[in-house]
C-alpha positions in Angstrom: 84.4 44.4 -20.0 81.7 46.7 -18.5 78.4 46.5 -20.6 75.6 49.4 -20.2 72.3 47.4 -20.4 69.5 50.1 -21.3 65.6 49.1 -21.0 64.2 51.9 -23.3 61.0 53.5 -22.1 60.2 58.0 -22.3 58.4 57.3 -18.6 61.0 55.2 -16.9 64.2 54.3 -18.4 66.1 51.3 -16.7 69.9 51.8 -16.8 72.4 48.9 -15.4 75.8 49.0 -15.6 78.0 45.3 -15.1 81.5 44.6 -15.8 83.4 41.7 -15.8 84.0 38.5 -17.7 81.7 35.4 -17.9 80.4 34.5 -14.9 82.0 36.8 -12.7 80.2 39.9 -13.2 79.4 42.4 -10.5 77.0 45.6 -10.5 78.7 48.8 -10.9 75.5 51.3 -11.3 71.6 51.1 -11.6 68.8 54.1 -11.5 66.0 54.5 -13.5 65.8 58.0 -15.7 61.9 59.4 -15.4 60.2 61.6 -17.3 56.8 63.3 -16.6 53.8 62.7 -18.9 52.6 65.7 -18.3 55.9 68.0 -20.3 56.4 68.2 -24.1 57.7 64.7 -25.5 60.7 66.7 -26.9 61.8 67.8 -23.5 61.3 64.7 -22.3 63.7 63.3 -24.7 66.1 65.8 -24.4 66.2 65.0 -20.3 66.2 61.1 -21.2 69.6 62.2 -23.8 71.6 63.9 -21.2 71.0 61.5 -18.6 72.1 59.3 -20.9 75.1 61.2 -21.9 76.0 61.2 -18.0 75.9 57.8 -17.3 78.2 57.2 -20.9 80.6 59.9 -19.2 80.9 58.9 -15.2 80.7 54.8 -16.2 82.0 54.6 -19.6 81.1 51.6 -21.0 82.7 49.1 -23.2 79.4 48.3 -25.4 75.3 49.0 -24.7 73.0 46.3 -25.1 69.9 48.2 -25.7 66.2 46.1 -25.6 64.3 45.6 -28.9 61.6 47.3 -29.2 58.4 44.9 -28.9 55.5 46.1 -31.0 52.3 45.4 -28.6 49.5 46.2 -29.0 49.9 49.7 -27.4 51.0 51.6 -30.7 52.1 55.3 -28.9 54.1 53.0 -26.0 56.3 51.6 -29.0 56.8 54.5 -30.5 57.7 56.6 -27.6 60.4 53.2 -26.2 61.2 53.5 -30.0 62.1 57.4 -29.6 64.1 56.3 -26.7 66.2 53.5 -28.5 66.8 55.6 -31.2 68.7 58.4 -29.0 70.5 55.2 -27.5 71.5 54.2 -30.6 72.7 57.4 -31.3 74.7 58.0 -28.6 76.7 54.7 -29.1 77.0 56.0 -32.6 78.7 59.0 -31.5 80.8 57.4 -29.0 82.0 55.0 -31.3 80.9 52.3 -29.0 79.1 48.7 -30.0 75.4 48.9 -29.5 73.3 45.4 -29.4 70.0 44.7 -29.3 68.4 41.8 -27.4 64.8 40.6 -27.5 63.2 40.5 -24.4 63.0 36.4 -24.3 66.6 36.4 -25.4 67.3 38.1 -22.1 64.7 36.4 -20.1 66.5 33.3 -21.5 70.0 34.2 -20.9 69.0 35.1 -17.0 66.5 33.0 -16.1 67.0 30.0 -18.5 63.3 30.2 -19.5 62.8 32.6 -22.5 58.9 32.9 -20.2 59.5 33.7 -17.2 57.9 36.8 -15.7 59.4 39.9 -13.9 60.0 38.7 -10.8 62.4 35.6 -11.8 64.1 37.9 -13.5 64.6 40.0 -10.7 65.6 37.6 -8.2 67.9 36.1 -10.7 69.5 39.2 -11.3 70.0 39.3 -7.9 71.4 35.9 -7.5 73.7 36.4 -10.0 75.6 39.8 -9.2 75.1 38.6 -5.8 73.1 41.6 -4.5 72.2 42.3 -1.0 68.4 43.5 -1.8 66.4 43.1 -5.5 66.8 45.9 -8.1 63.4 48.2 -8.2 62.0 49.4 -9.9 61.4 46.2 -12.3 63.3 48.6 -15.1 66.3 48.4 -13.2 66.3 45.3 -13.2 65.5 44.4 -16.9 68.4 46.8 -17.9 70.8 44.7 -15.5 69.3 42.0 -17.2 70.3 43.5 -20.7 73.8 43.8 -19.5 74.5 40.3 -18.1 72.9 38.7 -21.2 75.0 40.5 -23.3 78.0 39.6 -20.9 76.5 36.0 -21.6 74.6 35.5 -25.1 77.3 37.4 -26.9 81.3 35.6 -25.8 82.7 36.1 -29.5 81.3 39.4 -29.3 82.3 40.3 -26.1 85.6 38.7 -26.8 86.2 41.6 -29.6 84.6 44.4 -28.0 87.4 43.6 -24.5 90.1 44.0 -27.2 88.8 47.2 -28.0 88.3 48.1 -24.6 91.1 47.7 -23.5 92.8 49.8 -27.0 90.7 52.9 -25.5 91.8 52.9 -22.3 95.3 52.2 -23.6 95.0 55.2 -25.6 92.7 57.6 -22.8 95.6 56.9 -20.5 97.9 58.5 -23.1 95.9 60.9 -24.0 95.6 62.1 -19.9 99.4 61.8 -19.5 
C-alpha cells in the first residue's frame, strides 16, 4: 500500500510518500511545497492545490493521512494549516481516495513510541525506520513521512481494506490503459 502522509501548513507543506506493508516500508518521495508570505493567501492556496494535485498524479497514492489540525494558541497559524487540510481533504474527496487524520502525539507515538518526544526523535526515527542514508529536512518532511508510516502502522484493519481497494484500481487502471 503506498500512503501520502501530508503535514498541512500555507508556509511549508511537508509531503511523504511510503509504501509497503507493516514493517517493511520504504520512502518513495519527500519535498516540502512553500509559499511566500508576502502573495495573496488565495494564490497561495491555489499553488499549495496544484502541487498537491501533482504529487496525487506522479505518486498516486493508496490513502492520505493528513495531520489534525492543533488549535495553539496562534489563531491565524490554525486557520491558514486549517485552509490547507481542507484542500487536502478535498482532493482525496475527488479522487475517491481514503483520507485520515492523525493527531500529532498519535504519530509521535506510532514513530517514536513516546506520544512526547520532540522533532528531532522523530526525525532520526523516521530515518531509522525507512532506513535512510541522511535525515529528512526540513523537519516538515519529516513529520509528513511520519504521517505516512503511522498510518502504515496505527491503522492495520484499515490499511488492510484500503490494499484491497488498491489493488481494485490498479486492476482496473491497467484495463482502462490496455
Amino acid at each position: 500500500m503506498r500512503v501520502l502522509g501530508v503535514d498541512p501548513g500555507l508556509t511549508r507543506c511537508g509531503l511523504g510518500v511510503v509504501e509497503g506493508q507493516s514493517r517493511a516500508l520504504r520512502m518513495v518521495a519527500v519535498g516540502v511545497v512553500r509559499t511566500s508570505s508576502e502573495r495573496d493567501t488565495g494564490e497561495r492556496l491555489v499553488y499549495v492545490q496544484d502541487q498537491l494535485d501533482a504529487w496525487l498524479d506522479r505518486f498516486e497514492p493508496d490513502a492520505i493521512a493528513l495531520e489534525r489540525v492543533y488549535a495553539a494558541d496562534h489563531v491565524p497559524t490554525v486557520m491558514t494549516t486549517a485552509q490547507v487540510s481542507g484542500l487536502v481533504l478535498l482532493a482525496g474527496a475527488r479522487r475517491g481516495l481514503p483520507v485520515t487524520l492523525h493527531t500529532p502525539t498519535e504519530v509521535k507515538a506510532a514513530v517514536s513510541g513516546s506520544g512526547r518526544a520532540d522533532k528531532a526523535q522523530i526525525t532520526t526515527m523516521v530515518t531509522r525506520i525507512l532506513s535512510l542514508s541522511e535525515p529528512p529536512k526540513p523537519a516538515d518532511a519529516a513529520d509528513a513521512l511520519a504521517l505516512a508510516i503511522c498510518h502504515q502502522w496505527r491503522g492495520a484493519g484499515t490499511a488492510r481494506r484500503e490494499l484491497a481497494a488498491a489493488s481494485e484500481r490498479a486492476r482496473l487502471r491497467a484495463v482502462a490503459g490496455s
